[in-house]
N, C-alpha and C positions, 0 to 999 in steps of 0.2 A: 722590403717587407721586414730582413732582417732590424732596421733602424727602427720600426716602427715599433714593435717586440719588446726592442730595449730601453725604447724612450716608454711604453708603459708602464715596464720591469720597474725604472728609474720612479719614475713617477707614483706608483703605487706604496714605494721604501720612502719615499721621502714623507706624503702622506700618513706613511704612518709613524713615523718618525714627529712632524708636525703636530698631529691630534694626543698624544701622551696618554697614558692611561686614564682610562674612561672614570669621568666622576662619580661618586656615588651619591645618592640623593636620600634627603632623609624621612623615616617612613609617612610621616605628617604632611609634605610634601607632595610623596608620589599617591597619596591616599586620594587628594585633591583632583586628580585628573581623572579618577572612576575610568580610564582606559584599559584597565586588565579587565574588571568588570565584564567591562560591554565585550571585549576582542573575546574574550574566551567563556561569553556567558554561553555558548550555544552547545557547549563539549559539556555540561553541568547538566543534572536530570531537572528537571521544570522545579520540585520540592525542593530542591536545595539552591535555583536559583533566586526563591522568590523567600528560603529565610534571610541570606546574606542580605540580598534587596532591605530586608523587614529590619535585618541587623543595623544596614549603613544608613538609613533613614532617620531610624532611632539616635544614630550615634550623632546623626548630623543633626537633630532636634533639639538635644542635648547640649552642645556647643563641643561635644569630646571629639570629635571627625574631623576639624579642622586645624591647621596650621595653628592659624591665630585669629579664634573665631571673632573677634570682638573689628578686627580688621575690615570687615566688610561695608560697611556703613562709612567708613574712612575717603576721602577724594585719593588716589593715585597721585604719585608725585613723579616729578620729573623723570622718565625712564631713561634717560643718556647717562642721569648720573647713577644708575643702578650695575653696578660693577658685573654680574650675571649678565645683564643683557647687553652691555658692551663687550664682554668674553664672548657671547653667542655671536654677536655680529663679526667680530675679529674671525671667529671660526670659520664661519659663510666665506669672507677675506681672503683666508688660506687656500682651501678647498679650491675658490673660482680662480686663485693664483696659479695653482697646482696644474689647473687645466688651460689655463692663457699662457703662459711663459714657454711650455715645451712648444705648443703650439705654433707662438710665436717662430721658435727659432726652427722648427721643423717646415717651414713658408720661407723662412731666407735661405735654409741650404737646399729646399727645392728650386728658387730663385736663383739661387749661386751657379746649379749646376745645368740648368738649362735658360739661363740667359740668352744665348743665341737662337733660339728657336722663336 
């Protein structure tokens, strides 16, 4: 039990160690995802959720709400060579590393020490 303790101990410094501090993203960006919107539309009284609503509609009618509004009508290009989305996936990498490796070695010295059985 103790081993097991400490390989999470290990595992959880490394982890963080690994991720670095958190990126920040920029407002134009995180506007795009309407996901604070929606998670916390239900803590808002009905009138105030339904000016913000009237707000970001307009904004987004406009062309002012987006990134880079003219980008939509564009085909998407190659996502491998999008340096973000290769950083994402390296991330995933890590993390599934983080949890295969101890793993790994905590299966051979259970193996090591009951071998004859």
């Amino acid at each position: 039990m103790f081993v097991m303790v400490l390989v999470g101990v290990v595992r959880h410094h490394v982890t963080v160690l690994l991720n670095g501090p958190p990126r920040k993203a920029d407002l134009k960006s995180a506007r795009e995802t309407g996901a604070v919107l929606r998670a916390h539309g239900g803590h808002l009284p009905g009138h105030a959720f339904e000016a913000r609503k009237a707000y970001l509609t307009e904004a987004f009618e406009k062309g002012t709400y987006l990134k880079d509004p003219k980008a939509g009508n564009k085909p998407k290009g190659n996502v491998m060579q999008d340096p973000a989305y290769v950083e994402t996936m390296m991330d995933g990498m890590k993390k599934n590393m983080m949890n295969i490796i101890p793993q790994t070695v905590i299966m051979g010295w259970i193996n090591f020490f009951f071998s004859g059985f």
